[in-house]
C-alpha positions in Angstrom: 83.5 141.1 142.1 79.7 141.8 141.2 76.9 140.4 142.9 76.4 137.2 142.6 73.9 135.6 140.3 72.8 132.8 142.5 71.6 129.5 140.7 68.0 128.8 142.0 65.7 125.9 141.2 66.0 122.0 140.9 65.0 122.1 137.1 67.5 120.2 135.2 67.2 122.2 131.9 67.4 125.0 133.7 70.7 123.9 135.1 72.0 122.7 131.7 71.4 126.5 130.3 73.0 128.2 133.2 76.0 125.5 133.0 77.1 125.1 129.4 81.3 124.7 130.0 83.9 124.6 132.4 84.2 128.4 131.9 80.9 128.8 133.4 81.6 126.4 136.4 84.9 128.6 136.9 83.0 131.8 136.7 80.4 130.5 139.4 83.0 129.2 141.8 85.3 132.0 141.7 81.8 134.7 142.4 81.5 132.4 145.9 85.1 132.7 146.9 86.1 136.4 146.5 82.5 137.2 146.8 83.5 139.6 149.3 86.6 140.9 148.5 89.8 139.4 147.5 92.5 138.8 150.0 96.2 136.8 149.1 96.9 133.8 151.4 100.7 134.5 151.6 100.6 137.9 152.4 97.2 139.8 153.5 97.5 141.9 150.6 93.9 142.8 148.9 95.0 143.8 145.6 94.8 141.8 142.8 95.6 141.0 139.1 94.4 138.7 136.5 95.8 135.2 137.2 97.6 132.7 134.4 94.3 131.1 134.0 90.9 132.5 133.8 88.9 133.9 137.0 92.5 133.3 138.5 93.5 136.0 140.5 97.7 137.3 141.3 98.5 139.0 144.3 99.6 142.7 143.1 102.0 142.2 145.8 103.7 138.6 146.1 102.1 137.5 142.7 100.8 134.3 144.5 98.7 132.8 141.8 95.7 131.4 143.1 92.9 129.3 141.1 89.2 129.4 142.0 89.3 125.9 142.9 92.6 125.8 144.9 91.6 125.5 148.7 88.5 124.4 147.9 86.6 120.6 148.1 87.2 121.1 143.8 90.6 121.2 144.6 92.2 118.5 142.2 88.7 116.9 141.1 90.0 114.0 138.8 87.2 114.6 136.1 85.8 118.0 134.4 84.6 120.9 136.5 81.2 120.6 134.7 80.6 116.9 135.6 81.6 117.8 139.2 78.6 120.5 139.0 76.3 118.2 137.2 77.1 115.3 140.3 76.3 118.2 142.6 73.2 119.1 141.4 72.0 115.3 141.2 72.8 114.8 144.5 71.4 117.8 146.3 68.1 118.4 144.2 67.0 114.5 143.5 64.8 113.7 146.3 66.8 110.8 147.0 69.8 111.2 145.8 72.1 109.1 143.4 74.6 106.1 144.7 77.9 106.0 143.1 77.0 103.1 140.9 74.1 105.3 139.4 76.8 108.5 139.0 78.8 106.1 137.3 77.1 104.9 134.9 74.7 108.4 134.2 78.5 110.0 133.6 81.0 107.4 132.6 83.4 107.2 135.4 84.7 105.4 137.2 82.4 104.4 140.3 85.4 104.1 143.1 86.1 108.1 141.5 82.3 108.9 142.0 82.4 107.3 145.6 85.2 109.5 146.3 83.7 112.6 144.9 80.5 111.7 146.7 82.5 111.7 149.8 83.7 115.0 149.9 79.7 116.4 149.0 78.4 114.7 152.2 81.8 116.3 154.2 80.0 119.6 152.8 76.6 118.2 153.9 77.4 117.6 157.8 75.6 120.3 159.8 76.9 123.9 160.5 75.9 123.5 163.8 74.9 127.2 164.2 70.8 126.7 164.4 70.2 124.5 167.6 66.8 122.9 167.9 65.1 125.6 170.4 61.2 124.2 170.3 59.8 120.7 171.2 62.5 118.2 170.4 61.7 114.4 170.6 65.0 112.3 170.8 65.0 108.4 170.5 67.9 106.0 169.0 67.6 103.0 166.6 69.7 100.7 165.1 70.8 100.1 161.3 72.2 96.8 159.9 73.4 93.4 161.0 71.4 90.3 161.3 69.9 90.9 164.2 68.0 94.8 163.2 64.9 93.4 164.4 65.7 92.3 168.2 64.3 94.8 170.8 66.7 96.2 173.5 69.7 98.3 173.4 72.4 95.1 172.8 74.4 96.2 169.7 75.7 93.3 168.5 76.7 93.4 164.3 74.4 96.6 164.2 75.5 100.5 163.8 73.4 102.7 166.7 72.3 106.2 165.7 70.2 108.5 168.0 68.0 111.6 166.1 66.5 114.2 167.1 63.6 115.6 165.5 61.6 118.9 165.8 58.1 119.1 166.6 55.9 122.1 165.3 52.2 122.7 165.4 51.4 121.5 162.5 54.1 118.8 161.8 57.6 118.1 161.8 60.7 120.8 161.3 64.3 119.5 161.1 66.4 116.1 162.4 69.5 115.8 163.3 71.5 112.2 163.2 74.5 110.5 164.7 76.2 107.7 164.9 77.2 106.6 168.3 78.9 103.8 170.2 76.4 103.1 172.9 73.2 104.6 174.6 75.2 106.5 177.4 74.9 109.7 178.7 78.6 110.1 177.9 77.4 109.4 174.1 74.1 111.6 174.4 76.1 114.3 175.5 78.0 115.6 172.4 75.2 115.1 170.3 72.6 117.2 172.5 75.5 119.7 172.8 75.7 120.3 169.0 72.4 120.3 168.0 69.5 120.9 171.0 69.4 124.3 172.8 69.2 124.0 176.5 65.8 126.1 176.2 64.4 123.4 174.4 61.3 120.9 175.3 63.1 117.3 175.1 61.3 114.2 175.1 62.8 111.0 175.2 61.5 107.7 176.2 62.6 106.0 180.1 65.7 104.8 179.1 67.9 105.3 181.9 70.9 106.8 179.6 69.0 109.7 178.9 68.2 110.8 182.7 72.3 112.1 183.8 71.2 114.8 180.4 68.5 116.7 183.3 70.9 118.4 185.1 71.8 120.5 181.8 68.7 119.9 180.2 66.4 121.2 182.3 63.5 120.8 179.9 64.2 117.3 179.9 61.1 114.9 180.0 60.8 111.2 179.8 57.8 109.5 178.6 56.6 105.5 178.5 57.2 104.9 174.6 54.3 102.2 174.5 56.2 100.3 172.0 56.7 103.7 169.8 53.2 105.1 169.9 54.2 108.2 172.0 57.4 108.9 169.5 55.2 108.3 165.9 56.9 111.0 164.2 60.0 109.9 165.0 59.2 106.1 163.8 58.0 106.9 160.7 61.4 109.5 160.1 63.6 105.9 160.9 61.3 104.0 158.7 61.7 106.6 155.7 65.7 106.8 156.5 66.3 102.7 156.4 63.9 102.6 153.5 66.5 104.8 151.4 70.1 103.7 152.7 68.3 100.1 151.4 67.0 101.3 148.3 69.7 103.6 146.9 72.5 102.4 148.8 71.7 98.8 149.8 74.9 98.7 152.2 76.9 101.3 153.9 80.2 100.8 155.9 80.5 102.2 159.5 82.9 104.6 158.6 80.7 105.9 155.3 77.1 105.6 157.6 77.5 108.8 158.9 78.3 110.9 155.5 74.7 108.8 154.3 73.1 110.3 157.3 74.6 114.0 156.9 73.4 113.9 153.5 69.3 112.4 153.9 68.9 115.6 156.5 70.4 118.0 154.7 68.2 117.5 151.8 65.9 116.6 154.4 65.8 120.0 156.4 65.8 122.0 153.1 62.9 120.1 151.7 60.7 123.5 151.5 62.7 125.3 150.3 64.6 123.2 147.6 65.3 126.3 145.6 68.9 127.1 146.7 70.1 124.0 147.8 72.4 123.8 145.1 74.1 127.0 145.8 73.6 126.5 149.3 75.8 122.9 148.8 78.1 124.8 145.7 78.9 127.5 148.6 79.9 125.1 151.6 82.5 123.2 149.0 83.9 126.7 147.9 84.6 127.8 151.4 85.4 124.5 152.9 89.1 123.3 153.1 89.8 120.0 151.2 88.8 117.1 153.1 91.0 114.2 153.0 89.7 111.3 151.0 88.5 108.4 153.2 90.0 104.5 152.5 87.4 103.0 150.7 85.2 100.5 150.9 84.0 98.3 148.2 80.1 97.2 149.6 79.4 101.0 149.8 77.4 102.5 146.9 
C-alpha cells in the first residue's frame, strides 16, 4: 500500500472534490486499514491477492476474502459508503455538530438510521485514554436535566451528574475530559481521575468532602472554597457552553445516549486548533475500531 494521502481541511468543496463515489470512499478506507502491511485474519499469512470486489484483498494462502469495511464501525452501514463519509465530515468539522433529525433531513434517511449511525461516530469519539492531563487540572461536577437543574447541592434527584476536568495553561484553557457518574464519591471520582489525570498533575477541586479520599494517590491534590464558582470560572463557563449545545442541537438526551453527546462536544472540543485532520483522525478510529453493537434506541434523542 502507498502512503497515504490524508484528507485535511473542514472545507466542504474541498471534501466533495476529494469524495466523488463510493470508489473513492473504498479507496480511502482500505489506505487506513492495510496501511501498514496486510496481514489475513484466519491465518497470519501476509500475502495477498486482489479480492472479488475492489480494494478487497484474498489471502494468497487461505483465500479469506476480506472487504475494506469488514471489521470496521462501516461494517454493514445500511446506506451508501459516500453518505456515511459525508455524515462523518458534518459531524466532526461543524462546530457544533448535526442532530439526527438535521442528518435526516440534509440526506434523506431515515432519522432512527442516522441516530444509529451517529451512535457508532461518538463510540469512535470516546477518548484514547493515552494523553493524561499532566499540568494544572481543575475538576468540578454539575448536573444536566430534570426539573430541578437549578437547585444547589449534590441531591440528584430526575437529573444526570457528570464531573469534568479541564486543563489550565498560561494563557487559557487546553483540553476537558467528561463523565457521567452515579454520585459525587470517591468510589465514582476514582475511575474517572484514573483514566484521564496523571498523578503528577496540579488538581484543584472545590471542599467537597468526596473529593478528599483522591489525596492519598493524588498527591497534588488541592481543595479550594468555590465562592459560588468564582474560583472555578473556566470551568463554569466550559458547563455553560456544553448545556447550551445538548439544548440547542439536541434538545433532550437519554442517560444511556448522554455520554456518546459528551464524547463527541470534547473531541471536537480538544481538536479545536487544529481542526485540520479531524476528519481523518475520526475516519481512522472507525477503520481500526471493531464494530460496536448498536444501542436500543430511544425516541426523545436527536
Amino acid at each position: 500500500m502507498e502512503k497515504r494521502d490524508i484528507f485535511t481541511g473542514v472545507n466542504s468543496i474541498k471534501f466533495n472534490q476529494r469524495f466523488k463515489s463510493e470508489e473513492d470512499c473504498y479507496f480511502y478506507i482500505a489506505s487506513i486499514k492495510w496501511e501498514n502491511g496486510y496481514q489475513c485474519r484466519k491465518c497470519g499469512d501476509d500475502k495477498s491477492i486482489p479480492g472479488k470486489k475492489p480494494f478487497s484483498k484474498r489471502c494468497a494462502r487461505c483465500k479469506y476474502d476480506e472487504s475494506p469495511t469488514a471489521h470496521t464501525m462501516f461494517d454493514k452501514v445500511k446506506f451508501s459508503l459516500l453518505l456515511a463519509f459525508h455524515i462523518a465530515f458534518k459531524i466532526s468539522t461543524k462546530k457544533k455538530g448535526m442532530s439526527s433529525l438535521e442528518l435526516s433531513k440534509e440526506f434523506e434517511l431515515r432519522q432512527m438510521t442516522c441516530w444509529q449511525f451517529k451512535w457508532k461516530i461518538q463510540q469512535a469519539m470516546q477518548s484514547s485514554q493515552q494523553y493524561a492531563i499532566s499540568g494544572e487540572v481543575h475538576v468540578d461536577e454539575f448536573f444536566i436535566g430534570g426539573p430541578e437543574e437549578q437547585k444547589r447541592g449534590r441531591s440528584k434527584g430526575d437529573k444526570r451528574l457528570v464531573v469534568l476536568a479541564l486543563e489550565k495553561l498560561p494563557d487559557g484553557v487546553g483540553r476537558a475530559y467528561a463523565h457521567l457518574i452515579e454520585n459525587a464519591s470517591a468510589k465514582e471520582f476514582k475511575p474517572f481521575f484514573k483514566k484521564y489525570i496523571s498523578k503528577e498533575a496540579k488538581i484543584i477541586t472545590d471542599k467537597w468532602r468526596g473529593y478528599s479520599p483522591l489525596k492519598k494517590d493524588y498527591k497534588n491534590l488541592e481543595q479550594r472554597t468555590s465562592e459560588n464558582g468564582k474560583a472555578f470560572k473556566d470551568v463554569h463557563v466550559h458547563i455553560m457552553n456544553l448545556k447550551g449545545w445538548l439544548r440547542g442541537i439536541h434538545h433532550h438526551s437519554s442517560k444511556e445516549r448522554l455520554q456518546g453527546y459528551l464524547d463527541e462536544y470534547h473531541f471536537r472540543y480538544n481538536r479545536r486548533n487544529n481542526m485540520g485532520t479531524i476528519f481523518d483522525i475520526l475516519l481512522r478510529r472507525m477503520v481500526t475500531h471493531e464494530p460496536k453493537r448498536i444501542l436500543s434506541s430511544s425516541s426523545k434523542d436527536a
